[in-house]
Structures are given as C-alpha cells and as structure tokens.
C-alpha positions in Angstrom: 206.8 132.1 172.5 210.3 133.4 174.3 209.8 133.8 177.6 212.4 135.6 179.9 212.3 133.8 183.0 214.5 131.4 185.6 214.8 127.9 184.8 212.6 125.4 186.4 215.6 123.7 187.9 215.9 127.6 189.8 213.0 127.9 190.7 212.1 127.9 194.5 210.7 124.8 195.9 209.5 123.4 199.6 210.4 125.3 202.6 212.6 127.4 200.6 209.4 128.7 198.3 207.6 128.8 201.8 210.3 131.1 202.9 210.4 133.3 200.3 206.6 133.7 200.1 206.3 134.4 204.1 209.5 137.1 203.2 207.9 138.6 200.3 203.8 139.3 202.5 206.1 142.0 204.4 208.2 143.5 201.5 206.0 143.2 198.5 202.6 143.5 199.9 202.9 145.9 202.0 202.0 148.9 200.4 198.4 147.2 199.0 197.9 145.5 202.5 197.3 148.7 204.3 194.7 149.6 201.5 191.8 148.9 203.8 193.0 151.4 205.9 191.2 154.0 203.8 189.6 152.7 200.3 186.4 151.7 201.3 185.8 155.2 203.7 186.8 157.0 200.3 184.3 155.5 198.1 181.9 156.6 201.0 182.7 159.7 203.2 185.5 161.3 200.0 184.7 164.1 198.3 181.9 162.1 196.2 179.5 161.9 198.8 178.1 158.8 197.5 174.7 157.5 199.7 175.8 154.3 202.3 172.7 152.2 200.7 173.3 148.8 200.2 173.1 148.7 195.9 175.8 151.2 196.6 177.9 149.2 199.4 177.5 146.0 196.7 178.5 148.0 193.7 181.8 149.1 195.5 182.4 145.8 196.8 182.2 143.7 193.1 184.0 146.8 191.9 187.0 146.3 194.5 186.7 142.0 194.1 186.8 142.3 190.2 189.7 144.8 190.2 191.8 142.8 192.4 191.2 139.8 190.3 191.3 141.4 186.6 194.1 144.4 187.8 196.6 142.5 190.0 195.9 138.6 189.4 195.2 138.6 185.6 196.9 141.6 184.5 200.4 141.2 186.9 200.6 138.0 188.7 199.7 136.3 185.4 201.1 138.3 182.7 203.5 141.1 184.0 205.2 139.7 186.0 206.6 137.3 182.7 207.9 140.1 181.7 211.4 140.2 183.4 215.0 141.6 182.3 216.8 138.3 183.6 215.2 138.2 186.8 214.5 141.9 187.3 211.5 144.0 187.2 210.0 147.3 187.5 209.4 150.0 185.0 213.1 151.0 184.1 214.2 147.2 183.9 211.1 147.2 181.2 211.8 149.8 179.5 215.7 148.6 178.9 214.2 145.0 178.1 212.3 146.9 175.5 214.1 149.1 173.7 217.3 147.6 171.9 215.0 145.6 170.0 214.3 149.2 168.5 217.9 150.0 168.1 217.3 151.0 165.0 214.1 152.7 164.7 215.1 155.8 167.0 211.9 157.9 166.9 210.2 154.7 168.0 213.4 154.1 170.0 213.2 157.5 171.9 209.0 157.7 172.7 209.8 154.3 174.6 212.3 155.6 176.9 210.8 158.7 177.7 207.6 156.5 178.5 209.4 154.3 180.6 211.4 157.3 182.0 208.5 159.6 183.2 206.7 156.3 184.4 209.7 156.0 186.9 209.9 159.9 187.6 205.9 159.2 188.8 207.3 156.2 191.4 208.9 159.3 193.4 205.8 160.8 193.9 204.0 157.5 195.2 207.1 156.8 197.2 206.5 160.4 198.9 202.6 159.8 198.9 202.2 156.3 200.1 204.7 156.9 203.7 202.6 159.9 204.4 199.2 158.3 203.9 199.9 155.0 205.0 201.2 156.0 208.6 198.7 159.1 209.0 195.7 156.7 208.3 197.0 154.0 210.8 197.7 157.1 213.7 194.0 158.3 212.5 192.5 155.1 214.7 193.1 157.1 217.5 190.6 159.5 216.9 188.2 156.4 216.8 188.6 155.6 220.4 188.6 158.8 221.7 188.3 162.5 220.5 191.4 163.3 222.6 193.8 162.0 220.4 192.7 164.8 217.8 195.3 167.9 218.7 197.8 165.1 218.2 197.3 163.0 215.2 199.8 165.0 213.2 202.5 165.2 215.4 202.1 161.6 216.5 202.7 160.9 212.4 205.3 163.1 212.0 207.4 161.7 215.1 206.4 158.0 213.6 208.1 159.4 210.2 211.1 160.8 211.2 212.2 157.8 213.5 211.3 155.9 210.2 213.4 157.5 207.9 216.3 157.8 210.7 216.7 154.4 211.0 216.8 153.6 207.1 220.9 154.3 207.1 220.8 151.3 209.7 219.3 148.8 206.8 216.3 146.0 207.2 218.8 143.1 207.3 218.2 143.1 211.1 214.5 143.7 211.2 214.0 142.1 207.5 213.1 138.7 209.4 209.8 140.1 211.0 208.7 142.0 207.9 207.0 138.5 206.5 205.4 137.3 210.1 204.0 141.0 211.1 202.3 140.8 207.8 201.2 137.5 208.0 199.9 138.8 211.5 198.6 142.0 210.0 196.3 139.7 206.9 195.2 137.1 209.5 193.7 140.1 211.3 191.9 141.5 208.3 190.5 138.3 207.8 189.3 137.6 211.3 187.7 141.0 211.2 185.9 140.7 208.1 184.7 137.2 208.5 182.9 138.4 212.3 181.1 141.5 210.1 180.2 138.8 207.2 178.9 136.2 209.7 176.4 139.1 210.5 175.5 140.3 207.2 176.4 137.8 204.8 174.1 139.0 201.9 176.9 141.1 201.1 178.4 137.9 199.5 176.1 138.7 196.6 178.4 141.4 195.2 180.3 138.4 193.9 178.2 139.0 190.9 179.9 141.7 188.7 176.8 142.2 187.5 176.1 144.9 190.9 179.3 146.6 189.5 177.8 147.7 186.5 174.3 148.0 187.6 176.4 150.9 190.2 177.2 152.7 187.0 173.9 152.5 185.7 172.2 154.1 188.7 174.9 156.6 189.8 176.3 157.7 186.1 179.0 160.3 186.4 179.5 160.0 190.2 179.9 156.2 189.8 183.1 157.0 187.4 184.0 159.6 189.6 184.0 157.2 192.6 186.5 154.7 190.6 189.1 157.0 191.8 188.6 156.2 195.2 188.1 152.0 194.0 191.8 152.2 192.7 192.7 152.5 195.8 192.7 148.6 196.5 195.2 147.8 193.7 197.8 151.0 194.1 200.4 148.0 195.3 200.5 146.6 191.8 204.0 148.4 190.4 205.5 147.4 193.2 205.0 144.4 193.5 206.1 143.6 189.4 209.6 146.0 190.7 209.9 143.7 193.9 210.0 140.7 191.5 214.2 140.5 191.4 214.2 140.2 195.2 212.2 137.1 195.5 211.4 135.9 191.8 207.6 135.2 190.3 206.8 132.2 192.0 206.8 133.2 195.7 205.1 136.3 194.9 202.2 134.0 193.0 202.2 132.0 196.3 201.6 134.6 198.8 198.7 136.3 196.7 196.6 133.9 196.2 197.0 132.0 199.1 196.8 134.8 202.1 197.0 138.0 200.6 194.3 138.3 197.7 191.8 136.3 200.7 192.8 138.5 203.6 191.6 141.3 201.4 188.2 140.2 200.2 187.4 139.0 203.4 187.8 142.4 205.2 186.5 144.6 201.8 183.1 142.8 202.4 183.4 142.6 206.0 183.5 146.5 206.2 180.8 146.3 203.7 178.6 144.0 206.1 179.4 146.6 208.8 178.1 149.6 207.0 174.9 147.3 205.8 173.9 147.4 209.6 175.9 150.7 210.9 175.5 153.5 208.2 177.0 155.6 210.5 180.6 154.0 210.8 181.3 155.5 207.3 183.8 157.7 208.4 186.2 155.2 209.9 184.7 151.6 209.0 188.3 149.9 209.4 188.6 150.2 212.9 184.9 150.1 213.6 184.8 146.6 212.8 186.9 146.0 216.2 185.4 145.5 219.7 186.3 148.5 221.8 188.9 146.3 223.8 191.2 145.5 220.8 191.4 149.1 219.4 194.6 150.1 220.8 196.2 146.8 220.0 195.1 147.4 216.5 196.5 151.2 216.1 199.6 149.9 217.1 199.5 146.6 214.5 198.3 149.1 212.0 201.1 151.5 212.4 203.9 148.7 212.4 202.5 147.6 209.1 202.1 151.0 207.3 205.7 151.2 208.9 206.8 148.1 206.5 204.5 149.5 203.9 206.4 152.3 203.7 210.0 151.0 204.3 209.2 148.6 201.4 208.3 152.0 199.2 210.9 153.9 200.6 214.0 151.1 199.6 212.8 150.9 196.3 212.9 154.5 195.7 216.5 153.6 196.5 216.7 150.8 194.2 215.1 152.9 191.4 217.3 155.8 192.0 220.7 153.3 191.7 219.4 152.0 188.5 218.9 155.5 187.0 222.1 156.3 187.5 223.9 153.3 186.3 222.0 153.6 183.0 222.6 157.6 183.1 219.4 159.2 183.9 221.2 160.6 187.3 224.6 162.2 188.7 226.4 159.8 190.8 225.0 159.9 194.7 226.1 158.5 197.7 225.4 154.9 198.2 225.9 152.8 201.1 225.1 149.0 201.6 223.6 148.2 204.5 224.0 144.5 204.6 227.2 142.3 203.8 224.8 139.9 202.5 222.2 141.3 200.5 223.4 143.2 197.4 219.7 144.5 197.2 220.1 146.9 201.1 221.1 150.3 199.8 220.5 153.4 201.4 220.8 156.7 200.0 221.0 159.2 202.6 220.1 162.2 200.0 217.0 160.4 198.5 216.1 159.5 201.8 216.3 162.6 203.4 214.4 164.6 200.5 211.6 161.7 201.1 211.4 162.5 204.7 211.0 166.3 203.8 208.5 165.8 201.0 206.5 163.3 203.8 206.1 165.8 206.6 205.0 168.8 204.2 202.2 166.2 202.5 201.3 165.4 206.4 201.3 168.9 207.5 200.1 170.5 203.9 197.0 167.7 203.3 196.2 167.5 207.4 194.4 163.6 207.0 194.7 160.9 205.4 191.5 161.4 203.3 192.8 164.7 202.1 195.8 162.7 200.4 194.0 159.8 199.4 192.9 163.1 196.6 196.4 163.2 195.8 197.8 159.1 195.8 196.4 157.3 192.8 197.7 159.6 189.4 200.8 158.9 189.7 200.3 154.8 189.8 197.4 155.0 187.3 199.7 156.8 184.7 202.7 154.5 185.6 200.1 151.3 185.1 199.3 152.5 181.7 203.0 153.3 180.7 203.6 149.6 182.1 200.9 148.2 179.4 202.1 149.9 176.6 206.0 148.6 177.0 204.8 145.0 177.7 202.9 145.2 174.3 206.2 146.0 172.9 208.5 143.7 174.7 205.4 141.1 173.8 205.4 141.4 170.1 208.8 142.6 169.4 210.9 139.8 172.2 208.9 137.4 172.4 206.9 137.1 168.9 203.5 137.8 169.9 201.1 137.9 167.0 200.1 141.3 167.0 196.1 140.8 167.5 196.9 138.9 170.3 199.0 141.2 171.8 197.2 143.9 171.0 193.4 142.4 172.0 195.1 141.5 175.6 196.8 144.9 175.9 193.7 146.7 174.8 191.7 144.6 177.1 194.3 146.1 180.0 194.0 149.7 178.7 190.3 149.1 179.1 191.0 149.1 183.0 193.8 151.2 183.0 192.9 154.0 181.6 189.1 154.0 183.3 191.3 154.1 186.5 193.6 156.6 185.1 190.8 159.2 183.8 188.8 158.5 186.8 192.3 159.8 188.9 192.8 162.6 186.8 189.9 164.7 187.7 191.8 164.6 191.5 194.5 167.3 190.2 192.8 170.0 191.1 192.4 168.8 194.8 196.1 167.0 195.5 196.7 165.1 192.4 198.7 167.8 191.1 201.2 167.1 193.4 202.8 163.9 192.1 202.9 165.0 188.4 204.8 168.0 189.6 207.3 166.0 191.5 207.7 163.6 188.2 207.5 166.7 186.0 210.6 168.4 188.5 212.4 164.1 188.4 212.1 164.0 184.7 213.4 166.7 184.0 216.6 166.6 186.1 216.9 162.8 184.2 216.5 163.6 181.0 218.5 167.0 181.4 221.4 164.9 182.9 221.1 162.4 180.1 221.2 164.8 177.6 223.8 166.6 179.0 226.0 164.1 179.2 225.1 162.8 175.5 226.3 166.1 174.4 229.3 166.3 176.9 230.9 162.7 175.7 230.1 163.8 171.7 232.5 167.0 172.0 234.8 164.7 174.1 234.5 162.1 171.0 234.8 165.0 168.4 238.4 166.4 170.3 239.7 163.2 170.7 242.8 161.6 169.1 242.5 158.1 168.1 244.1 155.9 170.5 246.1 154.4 167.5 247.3 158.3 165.8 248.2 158.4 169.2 250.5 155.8 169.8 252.4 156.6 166.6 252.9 159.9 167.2 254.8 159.3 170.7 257.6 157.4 168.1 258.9 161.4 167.5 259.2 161.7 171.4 262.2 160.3 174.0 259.2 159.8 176.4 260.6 157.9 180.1 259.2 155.1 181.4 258.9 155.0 184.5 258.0 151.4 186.8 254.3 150.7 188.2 250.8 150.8 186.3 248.7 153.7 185.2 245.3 153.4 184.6 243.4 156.0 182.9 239.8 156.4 183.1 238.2 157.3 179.8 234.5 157.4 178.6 235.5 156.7 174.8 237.0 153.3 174.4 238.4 154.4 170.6 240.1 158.3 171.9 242.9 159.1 173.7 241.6 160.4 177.7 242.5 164.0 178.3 243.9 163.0 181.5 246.4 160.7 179.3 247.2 164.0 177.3 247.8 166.0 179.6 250.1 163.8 182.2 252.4 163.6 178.7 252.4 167.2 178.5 253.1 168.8 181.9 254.9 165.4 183.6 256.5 163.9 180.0 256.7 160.2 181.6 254.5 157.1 180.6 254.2 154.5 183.0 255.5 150.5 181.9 251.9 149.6 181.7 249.1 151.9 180.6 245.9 151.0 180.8 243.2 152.6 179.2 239.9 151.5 180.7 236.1 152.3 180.0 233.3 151.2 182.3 230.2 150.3 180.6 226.3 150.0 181.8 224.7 147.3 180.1 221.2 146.9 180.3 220.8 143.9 181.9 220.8 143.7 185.7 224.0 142.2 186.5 226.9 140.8 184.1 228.3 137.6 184.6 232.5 136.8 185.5 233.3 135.9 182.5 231.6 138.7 180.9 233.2 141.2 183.3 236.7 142.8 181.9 237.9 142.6 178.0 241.3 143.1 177.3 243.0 144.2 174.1 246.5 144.7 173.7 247.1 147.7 171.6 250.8 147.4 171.5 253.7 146.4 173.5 253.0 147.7 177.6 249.5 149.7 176.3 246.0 148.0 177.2 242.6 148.8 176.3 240.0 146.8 179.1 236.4 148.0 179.0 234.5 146.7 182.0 231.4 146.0 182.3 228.7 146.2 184.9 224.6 145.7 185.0 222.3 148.5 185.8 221.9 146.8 189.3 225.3 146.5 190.3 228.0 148.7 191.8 230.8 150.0 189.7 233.7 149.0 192.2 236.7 149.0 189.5 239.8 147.5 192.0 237.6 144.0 192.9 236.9 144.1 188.6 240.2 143.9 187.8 241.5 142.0 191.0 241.8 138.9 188.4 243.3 140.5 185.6 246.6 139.6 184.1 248.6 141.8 181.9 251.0 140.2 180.0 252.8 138.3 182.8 251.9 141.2 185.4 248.7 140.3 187.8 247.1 143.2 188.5 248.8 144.5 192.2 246.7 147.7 193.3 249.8 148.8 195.3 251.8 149.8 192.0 248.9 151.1 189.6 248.2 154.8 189.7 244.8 156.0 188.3 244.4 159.3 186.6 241.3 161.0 186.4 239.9 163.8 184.3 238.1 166.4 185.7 236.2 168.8 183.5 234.7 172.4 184.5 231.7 173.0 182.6 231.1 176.3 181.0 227.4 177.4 179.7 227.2 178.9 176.2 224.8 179.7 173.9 226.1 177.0 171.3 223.0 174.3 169.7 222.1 171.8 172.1 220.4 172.5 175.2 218.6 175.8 176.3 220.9 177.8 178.6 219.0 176.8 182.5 219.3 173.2 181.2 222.8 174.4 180.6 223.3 175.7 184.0 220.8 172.6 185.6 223.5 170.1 184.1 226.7 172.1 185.2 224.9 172.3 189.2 224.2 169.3 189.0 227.8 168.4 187.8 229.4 170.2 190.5 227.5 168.1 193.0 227.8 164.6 192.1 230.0 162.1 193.6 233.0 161.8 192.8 234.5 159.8 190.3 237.0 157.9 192.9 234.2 157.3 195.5 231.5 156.1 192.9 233.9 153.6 191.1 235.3 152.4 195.2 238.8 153.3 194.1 241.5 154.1 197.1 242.1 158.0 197.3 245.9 157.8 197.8 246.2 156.1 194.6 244.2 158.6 192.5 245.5 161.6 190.6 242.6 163.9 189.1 244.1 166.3 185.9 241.6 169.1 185.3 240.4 170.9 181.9 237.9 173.1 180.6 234.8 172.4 178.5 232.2 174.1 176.8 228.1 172.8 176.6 
C-alpha cells in the first residue's frame, strides 16, 4: 500500500525525537489536556442529571478509557495521522490530498471539497468555543475555594482573554520553549491527583472492563446516549492534533500520547471517579476537589496557564487554517505577519485574531460558565470527525489502493463512533450548539462565495482575453518604442494577454526590453520545492512567460522567487523591473452565475482584501496598478 509519509532516514530520533515530543505536550495536546477541567462534572451535574451511583461513575469511566483508546489511539494516532499531504495535515490538506485523484469525476470531485470545506468552516467555531471554555473553566476553581470569587469569575476570564489575544501579534517563538515543560508539569499533576483519589477507592479500576460501558446503556437507555455528549468531551483534541502533524511530524506526536499524555488522562478520569465514589457531593466541581485545600490556588493558576496554551495552540491554527484557505482560494487576501525569523509556521493575523477575541468574550458573557458552553463545544468537532472519516476512505482506496471492503469495514467501524458522538452532540443545538454551525454556516459561505466568485471572475477574464501569441503578431503593424529596464505583468491566465499589458500599450504606447508575463500558481501540496519554483518560456525575442509556483503553506513573496532567474543574459535586478498591476472594479448584474447578495458579498469583500503588492511582498515604488471595469 502507498503510504504518504517522511522517510525513515527523516524521521526524528534520540534527543531530537525527545525534543520534539516534550514540544509537541504544549502545542498539540493542549486543547484535550484541559478536558478534565469539565468532562467528567458534565456527564454528572449537565443538563442530564444523571445519579452519582457508582454503576453510573464506572459506566462513564470505561466509556471515557475506551474512547480515548478507540477515538484518538486507534482511529488517529494509528491510522489518521498516515494520512499526510507531504508532511501536512488537517482537514483542508486532506481534502486537497483527496481530490485530484477525482479530477475527472467532478460531481464526485465537488461533494469532496465542499465536505472538506465546511469541515474547516466548523474549526472556526471550536477555535472560538474552546478559548472561552477552556480559560472560564480554569478561573471557575475559584469559586471552589471561596464563594467570593463569584461576582468576579467573568471578568477575571475576560481580562485573562484579552491579554491573551493582545499578545498573539508578539508570536510564541519566545514563550514557545515553555509550552512543552508547563504541560509536562500540567499532566504530571493530573496524574499525581488521580493516583491519591485511586489509592483510596481503587475499585474504580474495574471500569477497565468495557463491559460497564454497555451495561450503562442498558440501565439508563436514552439518557445514557444523551450523556455521550458530555463523554466526547475527552477526545475534542483529536483534529487538532492530526492538523498539528506538519509542525512536529507523526512520530513525536505517537511518543508523547502514549507515553505521558494518554496516562496522565486515565489516571485523573478515574481519580475523579474514585472521589465521587466516596464524595457524591463534589459533583459540581470534582477537578479541583481532588486537591488538599493548601494547593488550590497553586492549581487555579497552573490551570489557567495551561488552558492559556490550550487556547494559543487553537487560536495559531485558526491562523494556519485561514492562510491555507486563501492560498488555495477559499478566502480574500488578509494581512499576514510572521512572527518568528525562524519558524515559517508563527503567523499572526491580526483580523482573525481580533474577530476571535470578539466572538470569545460574547460566548463568555452570552453562556455565563463553563458548563453552559460545554452545551455548545462538541458539534462542531463531532461533524468535522465524521467529515475526516469519509475523506480518508477516499484518499485510502483511491491513493493508496485500499481494497474497498477493507477500507470500507475500517471506516464503517470509525463511523460507528463517530456518528454516535455526532448524533449524541446534535440534540445540544437547541441549548448552545447552534452556535458553531452558524459560525461555519456564515465561514462557508464567505469561502465558497469567494471561490465562486472568483471562478466566474477569471472565466470572463479568459473569455476577453487575446491569446498571448494573436497578440504578439499583431504588435508587427505597430512602431511600438522600447524603452530600457524590465516589466513584469501580473496575470491570472498564463495563455491571455493581462489587461494591464493592454492597456499600458494603449494610453503609454511603449513596451519595455524585457516583458515578462508571469502567473502565480497554488499547488496543492504544502510547499514546492527550488527547482520546482519558476518555469520559464521564451515566447519570442525579449517576451517571457514564468508561472511560479507556491504550496498552499507558503507565502507568495514574488521578488525572493525570481531573485535567481535569468533571462536571456539578464539576471533578474529588482531595481530595473517595473510591475504592472490590474485592478478591476466589480459591478453586480443580474447576468447567470451567482444570486445578486452573493454578487454584492464578493464585490465587499473585493474591495477589502489586501492588496495585490502587499500580498505577493512586492516593493510599492516599483508598482504601477492600471484599473478597468468588470461585470459579475
């Protein structure tokens, strides 16, 4: 079977693997390491209202174990996380593993991509969710040691947020080195906890059996599905740990799982279940009851730095996400600045993360706890898990040769888990869960309006066009002048004549010694290679055609592309090159193609990208930008 992953001779080994694992506890396992902040108190004291008896506390216990095994060890660690786009992962790097292979089969073609594109819209509404909950559950321990915290616990979050989100232009390359041992910290702590409680009570070590999973359906029917809501809880750190994957690769992921993370986790699940065996009572908060009453403060304050990292973790892959949508065209160009010389990976965003910060203190101040929201976190990941099985099927049986039945008896087997989790989620819309489908609703649609809009924009271009070659021929009944230096025109269609080229003839009636006529292209892989970078073709004596080509992960910077290239006998020399832009004003009519408010979406959203010379890093003074009109 083909497989998609870095050679052995790349893979990480000794203190290097050591490093990467310790790295990857604070960036990829952040977000399911603050689960025990709230899962087990939701299966309890949620809106179920399920009895703290000890078939019950057992039941939810081999429920959690088995789902962290079968969920993220089986179904990710093992499987998922094979599934990489040359070293990258998450949902869109999936979905554009998945879907040239169906190149030709465009119904099929188009139902993958608008899978894999609402799974990412749904990663926006976690990445607003899990901030929010994460932090506000963590302040919540305050409340535990005394009641007059209370008045404050929102405020206290919402000061915790906005410092959080402020510092995000600053980067993690600075504070990145702690992220691994504060977690490590942070999971040797849960384990110490649990293991006290367990030490106590340890006939909750029976729930080991799956058979008190089961026999909890059996007693408590409906409620017991219902309460598998509140169970998924524990594994809502599974997407991103399989988009994580390109910063550290599969092997130091596997490492730090099974070796602190996946014990750290079990050991304080049934330590909180030992602690309600003896003390019914500490339902509401059993986390922090598990603490003698002289570490309570010290644990607030490790709890809050880790949902802190939690949420920076979440909050920089929102960033990552929204760079690969617009490299593949799902989004207008946006501001992005790197926040590390080092680390291609440390973008920020400063509009996705101030609309994060805005949607975080509304969810804080809308829900009013933590267990309110916990209603409200879980559809979007369920849906996105399911979306995530259905593309691996296809990238299983169409890339690497899968027989079908297998695929399809390990898939199903998946779906089995999935979508129990997912229709066990669903019944939460009416009390918060509508909130992330509308934010993926509202993110899907701007996508797939902006992809479709420009689909329609570059086929009108394509239809106008003149053939670059009709072109050329036609300026032989002209006395054009050349004048010296290098102009570079920007064009979408490698095969037309650019506007801009048109209409620089027409009003200025010169053509620089060298024209260039370049293209940038988004493949969908993560990054290209040197040699793979810039094609040239000579079209005729002093005209060039280069098309340059960038991965869905990288930043389109054309004057470092073409530092290297030679023309002729002329080495590119940004100093005598001129670039000339087009720049179209949209008009709305009521001509086939998109309804008229997608219409006038695509044309705001037009008028408020970045620009073309900031989003392709070229220098202002050497730009000149030739305007025309065009209608959608």
């Amino acid at each position: 079977m083909q497989q998609f992953t870095r050679p052995e001779s790349e893979e990480p080994k000794g203190r290097y693997l050591l490093a990467l694992s310790l790295t990857a506890i604070g960036v990829v396992y952040g977000d399911i390491g603050t689960s025990p902040l709230y899962a087990i108190r939701e299966c309890f004291a949620g809106p179920n209202g399920l009895a703290v008896t000890l078939p019950n506390i057992l039941g939810i216990l081999s429920l959690i174990l088995w789902s962290l095994l079968l969920v993220i060890s089986i179904k990710y660690l093992v499987f998922i996380l094979r599934a990489d786009n040359n070293g990258e992962g998450g949902i869109l790097a999936l979905a554009a593993l998945v879907t040239p292979v169906h190149a030709t089969a465009k119904g099929r073609r188009w139902f993958l991509v608008v899978m894999g594109l609402f799974g990412a819209a749904l990663l926006y509404g976690d990445g607003m969710i899990t901030p929010a909950i994460s932090v506000l559950s963590a302040v919540e321990g305050l409340s535990v040691a005394t009641p007059f915290f209370d008045p404050y616990i929102i405020p206290i979050t919402i000061g915790i947020l906005i410092v959080l989100f402020w510092f995000q232009r600053r980067g993690t390359s600075g504070i990145g080195a702690v992220f691994g041992p504060v977690t490590l910290v942070w999971f040797l702590v849960l384990s110490v906890l649990g293991i006290t409680q367990i030490l106590q009570e340890p006939k909750v070590l029976a729930a080991i059996n799956p058979w008190y999973g089961l026999e909890f359906f059996l007693h408590n029917g409906w409620i017991g599905f219902f309460v598998l809501g509140a169970v998924f809880l524990v594994v809502t750190g599974g997407e991103a740990l399989y988009a994580d994957m390109g910063h550290f690769g599969p092997r130091p992921i596997r490492l730090a799982w099974f070796a602190v993370v996946l014990p750290a986790l079990l050991l304080n699940y049934f330590g909180q279940g030992a602690l309600l065996i003896g003390n019914p009572e500490d339902v509401v908060n059993p986390f922090y009851h598990m603490a003698p009453s002289w570490a309570l403060y010290p644990l607030v304050i490790l709890a809050t730095v880790a949902t802190i990292i939690a949420s920076q973790a979440v909050i920089s892959g929102a960033f990552s996400l929204t760079r690969q949508a617009i490299q593949l065209g799902y989004s207008p160009r946006l501001t992005i600045e790197h926040t590390s010389a080092r680390e291609i990976g440390q973008i920020y965003l400063p509009e996705i993360n101030w609309a994060l910060l805005l949607a975080c203190i509304s969810l804080v101040i809308g829900f009013g706890s933590s267990g309110n929201l916990a209603a409200a976190y879980g559809v979007a990941v369920t849906t996105t898990m399911v979306i995530t099985t259905v593309l691996f099927y296809f990238v299983a049986v169409h890339r690497w040769k899968w027989p079908v039945l297998l695929a399809a008896l390990l898939c199903g087997g998946f779906l089995v888990f999935d979508l129990a989790f997912f229709g066990a989620n669903i019944l939460k819309v009416a009390h918060g869960g509508w909130f992330p489908l509308l934010v993926a609703a509202l993110v899907f649609t701007l996508m797939a309006t902006w992809k479709r809009g420009r689909e329609l924009l570059t086929n009108k271009l394509r239809v106008t066009a003149v053939p670059v070659t009709s072109f050329l021929q036609g300026l032989g009944k002209f006395e054009l002048k050349r004048v010296p230096g290098t102009s570079v025109f920007m064009n979408g269609n490698p095969e037309g004549t650019p506007s801009a080229l048109l209409h620089n003839l027409k009003h200025n009636k010169v053509l620089h010694e060298r024209v260039v006529i370049l293209s940038v292209l988004t493949k969908e892989s993560p990054r290209v290679s040197k040699k793979e970078r810039v094609n040239i073709e000579k079209i005729e004596e002093g005209v060039f055609r280069l098309s340059v080509n960038f991965g869905f992960m990288e930043d389109p910077d054309i004057p470092r592309a073409l530092a290297n290239v030679t023309l002729d006998d002329w080495k590119f020399d940004l100093a005598q090159t001129t670039f000339f832009l087009g720049r179209e004003t949209l008009i709305s009519t009521s001509k086939p193609g998109m309804a008229r408010w997608r219409e006038h979406l695509f044309i705001f959203m037009s008028r408020n990208a970045r620009s073309a010379t900031a989003f392709f890093s070229l220098p202002p003074n050497r730009v000149v930008e030739l305007g025309m009109q065009l209608e959608i």
